[in-house]
ROVODO-542882 format. One record per atom (N, C-alpha, C, O): z, y, x negated; residue in three letters. Coordinates in steps of 0.1 Angstrom, whole numbers, plus 5000, padded with zeros to 4 digits. Example, Ala and Ser with C-alpha at 12.3 -4.5 7.8 and 13.67 -1.06 7.14 Angstrom:
! residues 2
507849434868ALA507849554877ALA507849674868ALA508549674858ALA507149784872SER507149894863SER507950004871SER508050114866SER
//
This chain:
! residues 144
500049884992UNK500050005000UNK500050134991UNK499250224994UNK501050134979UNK500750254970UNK499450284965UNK499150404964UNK498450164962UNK497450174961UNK496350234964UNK495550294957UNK496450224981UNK495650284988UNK496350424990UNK495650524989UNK497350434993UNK497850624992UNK497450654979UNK496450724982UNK497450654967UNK496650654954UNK495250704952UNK494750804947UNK494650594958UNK493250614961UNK492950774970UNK492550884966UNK493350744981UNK493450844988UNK493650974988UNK492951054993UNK494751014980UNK495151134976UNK493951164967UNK493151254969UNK493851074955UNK492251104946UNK491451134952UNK490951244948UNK490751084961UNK489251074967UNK489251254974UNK488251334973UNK490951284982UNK491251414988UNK490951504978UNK490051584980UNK491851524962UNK491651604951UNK490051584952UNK489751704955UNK489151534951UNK488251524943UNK487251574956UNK486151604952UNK487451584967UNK487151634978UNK487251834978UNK486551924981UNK488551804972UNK488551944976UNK488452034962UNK488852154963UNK488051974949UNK487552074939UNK485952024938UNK485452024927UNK485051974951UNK483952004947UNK483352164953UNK482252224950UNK483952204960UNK483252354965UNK483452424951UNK482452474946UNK485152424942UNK485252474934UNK484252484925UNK483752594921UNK483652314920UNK482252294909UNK481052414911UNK480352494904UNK481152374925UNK479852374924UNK479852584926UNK478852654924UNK481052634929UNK481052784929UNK480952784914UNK479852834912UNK481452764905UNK481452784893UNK480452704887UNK480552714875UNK479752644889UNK477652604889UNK477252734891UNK476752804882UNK477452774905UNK476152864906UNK476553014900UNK475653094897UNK477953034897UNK478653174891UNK478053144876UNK477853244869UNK477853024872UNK477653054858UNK475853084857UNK475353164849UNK475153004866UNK473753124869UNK473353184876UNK472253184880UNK474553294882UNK474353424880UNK474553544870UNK474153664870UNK475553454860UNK476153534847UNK475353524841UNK475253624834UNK474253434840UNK472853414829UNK471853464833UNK470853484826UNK472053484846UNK470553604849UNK471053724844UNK470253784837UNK472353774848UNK472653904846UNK472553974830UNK472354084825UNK472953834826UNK473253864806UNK471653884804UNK471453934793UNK470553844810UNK469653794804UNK468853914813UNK467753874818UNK469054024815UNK468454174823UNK468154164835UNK467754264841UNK468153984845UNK467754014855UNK468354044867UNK469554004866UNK468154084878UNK469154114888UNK469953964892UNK469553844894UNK471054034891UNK472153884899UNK471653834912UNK471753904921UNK471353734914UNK470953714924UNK472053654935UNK473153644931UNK471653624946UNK473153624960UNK473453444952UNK472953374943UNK474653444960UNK475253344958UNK474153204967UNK473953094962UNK473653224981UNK472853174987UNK471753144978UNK471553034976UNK470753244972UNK470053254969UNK470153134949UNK469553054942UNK471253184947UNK471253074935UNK471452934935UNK471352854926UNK471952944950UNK472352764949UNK470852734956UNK470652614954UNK470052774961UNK468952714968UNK468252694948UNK467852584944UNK468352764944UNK467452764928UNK467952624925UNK467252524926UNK469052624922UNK470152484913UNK470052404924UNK470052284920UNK469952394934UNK469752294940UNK467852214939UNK467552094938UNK467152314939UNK465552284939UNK465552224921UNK464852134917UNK466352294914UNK466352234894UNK467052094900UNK466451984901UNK468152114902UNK468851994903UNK467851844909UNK467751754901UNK467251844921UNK466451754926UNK465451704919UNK465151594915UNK464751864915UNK463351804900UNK463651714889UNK463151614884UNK464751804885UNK465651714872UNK465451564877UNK464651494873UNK466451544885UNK466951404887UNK465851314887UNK465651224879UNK464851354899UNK463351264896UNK462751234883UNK462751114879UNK462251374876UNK462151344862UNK463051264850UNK462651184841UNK463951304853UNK464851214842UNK465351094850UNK466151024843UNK464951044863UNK464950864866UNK463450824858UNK463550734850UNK462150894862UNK461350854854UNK461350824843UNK461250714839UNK461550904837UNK461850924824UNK462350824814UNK461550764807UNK464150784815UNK464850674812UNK464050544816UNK463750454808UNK463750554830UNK462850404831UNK461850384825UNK461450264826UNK461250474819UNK460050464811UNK460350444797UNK459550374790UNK461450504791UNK462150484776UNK462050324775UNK461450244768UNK463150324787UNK464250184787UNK462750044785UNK462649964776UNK462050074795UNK460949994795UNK459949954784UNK459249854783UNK460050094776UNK458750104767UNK459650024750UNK459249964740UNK460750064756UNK461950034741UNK461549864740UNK461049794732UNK462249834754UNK462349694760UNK460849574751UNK460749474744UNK459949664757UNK458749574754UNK458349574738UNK457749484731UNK458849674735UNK458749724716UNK459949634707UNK459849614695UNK460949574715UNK461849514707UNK462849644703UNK463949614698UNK462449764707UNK464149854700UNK465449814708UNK465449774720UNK466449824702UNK467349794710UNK468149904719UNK468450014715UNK468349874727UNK469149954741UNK469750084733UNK469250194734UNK470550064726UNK471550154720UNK470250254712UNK470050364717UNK469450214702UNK467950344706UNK467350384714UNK466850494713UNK467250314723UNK466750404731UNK466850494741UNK465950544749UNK468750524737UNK469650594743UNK469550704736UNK469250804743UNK469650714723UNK469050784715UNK468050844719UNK468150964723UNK466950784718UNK465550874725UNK465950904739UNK466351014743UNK465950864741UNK465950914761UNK466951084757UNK466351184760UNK468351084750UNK469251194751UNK468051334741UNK468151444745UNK467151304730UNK466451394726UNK465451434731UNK464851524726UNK465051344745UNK463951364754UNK464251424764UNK463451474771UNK465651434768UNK466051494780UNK465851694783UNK465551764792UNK466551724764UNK466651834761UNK465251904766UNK465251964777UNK464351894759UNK462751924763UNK462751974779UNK462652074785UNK462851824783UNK462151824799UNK463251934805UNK462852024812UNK464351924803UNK465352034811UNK464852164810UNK464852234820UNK464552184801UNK464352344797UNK462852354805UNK462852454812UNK461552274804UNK460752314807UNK460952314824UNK460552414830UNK461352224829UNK461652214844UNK462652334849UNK462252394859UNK463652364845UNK464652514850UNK463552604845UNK462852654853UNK463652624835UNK462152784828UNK461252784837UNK461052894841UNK460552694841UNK459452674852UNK460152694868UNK459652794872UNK460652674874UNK461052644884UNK462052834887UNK462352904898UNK462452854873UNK463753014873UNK462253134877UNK462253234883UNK460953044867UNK459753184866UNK459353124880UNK459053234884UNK459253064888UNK458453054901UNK459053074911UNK458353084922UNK460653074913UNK461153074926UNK461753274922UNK461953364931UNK462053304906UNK462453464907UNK461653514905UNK462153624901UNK460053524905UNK458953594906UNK459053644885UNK458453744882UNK459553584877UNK459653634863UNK458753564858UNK458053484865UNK458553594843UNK457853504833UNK458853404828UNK460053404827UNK457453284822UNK458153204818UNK459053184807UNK459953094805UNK458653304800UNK459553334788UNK461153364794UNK462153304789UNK461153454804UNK462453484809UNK463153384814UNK464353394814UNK462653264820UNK463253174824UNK463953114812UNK465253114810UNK463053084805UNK463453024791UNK465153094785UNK466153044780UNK464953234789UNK466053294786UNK467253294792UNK468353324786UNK466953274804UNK468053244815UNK468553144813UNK469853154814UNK468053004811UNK468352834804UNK469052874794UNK470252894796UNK468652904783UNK469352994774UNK470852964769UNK471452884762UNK471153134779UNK472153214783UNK472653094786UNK473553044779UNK472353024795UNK473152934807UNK473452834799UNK474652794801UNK472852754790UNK473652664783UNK474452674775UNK475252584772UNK474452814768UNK475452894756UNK476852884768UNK477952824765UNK476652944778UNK478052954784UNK478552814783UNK479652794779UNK477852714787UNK478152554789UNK478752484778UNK479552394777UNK478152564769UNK478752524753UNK480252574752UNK481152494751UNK480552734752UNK481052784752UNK482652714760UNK483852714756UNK482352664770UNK483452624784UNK483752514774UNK484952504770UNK483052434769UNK483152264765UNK483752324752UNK484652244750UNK483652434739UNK484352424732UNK485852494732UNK486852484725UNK485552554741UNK487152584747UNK488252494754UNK489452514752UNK487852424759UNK488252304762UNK488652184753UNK489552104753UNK487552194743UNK487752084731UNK488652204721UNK489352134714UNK488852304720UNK489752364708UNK491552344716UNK492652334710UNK491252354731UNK492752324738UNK493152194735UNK494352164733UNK492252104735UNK492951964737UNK493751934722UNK494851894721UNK492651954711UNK492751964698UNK494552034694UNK495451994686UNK494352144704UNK495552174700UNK496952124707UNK497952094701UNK496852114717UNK497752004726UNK497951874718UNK499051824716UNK496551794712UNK497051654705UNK497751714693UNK498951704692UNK497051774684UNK498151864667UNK499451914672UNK500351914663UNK499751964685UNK501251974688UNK502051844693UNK503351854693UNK501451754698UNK501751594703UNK502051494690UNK502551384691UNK501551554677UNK501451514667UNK502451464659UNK502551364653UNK503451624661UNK504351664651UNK505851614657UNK506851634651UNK
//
């Protein structure tokens, strides 16, 4: 029975910090248009963008992997490369699918998109090394 109250309360948490995610998804591209000269766009209007990237992505990068996975498969490389490739193939296609998709739905060039990707992944970096310099310091004080 604690189990299932367990379960439950998780599934509730995890319920109720996805509006949080996904506000701070779409807040982090509007900070990257803004850093990047272009008008901030509505909060409506950016999740319709991230949501149209998000769907493209997913298609392409199922393709994608099944095509690694398969092409590896038949070549003899083993799994664990072609994990490898697939993660240095992903980079690419992200950028040209958001850059493409930021220049055609905000009326910009594709260079500006490019720029907006950018900005937006520097902040991504940015969050993840902040997070990794907290933990770091939390384990060095767990340490001692």
């Amino acid at each position: 029975m604690q189990g299932v109250v367990a379960l439950l309360v998780c599934c509730f948490v995890f319920i109720l910090l996805i509006p949080g995610l996904l506000f701070l998804y779409t807040y982090i591209f509007r900070q990257a248009c803004s850093l990047s000269g272009l008008a901030k766009p509505s909060v409506l209007v950016a999740t319709g963008h991230l949501f149209c990237i998000t769907i493209a992505q997913f298609i392409t990068d199922f393709v994608m992997v099944e095509s690694v996975e398969w092409g590896c498969s038949r070549g003899g490389v083993p799994q664990w490369e072609a994990r490898i490739i697939i993660f240095f193939l992903l980079l690419p296609i992200d950028l040209v699918i958001s850059s493409g998709i930021h220049a055609g739905l905000m009326g910009i060039k594709f260079g500006k998109g490019i720029e907006v990707w950018f900005v937006q992944r520097l902040i991504y970096l940015s969050i993840a090394a902040a997070i990794a310099f907290v933990a770091a310091i939390v384990f060095l004080a767990r340490a001692n």
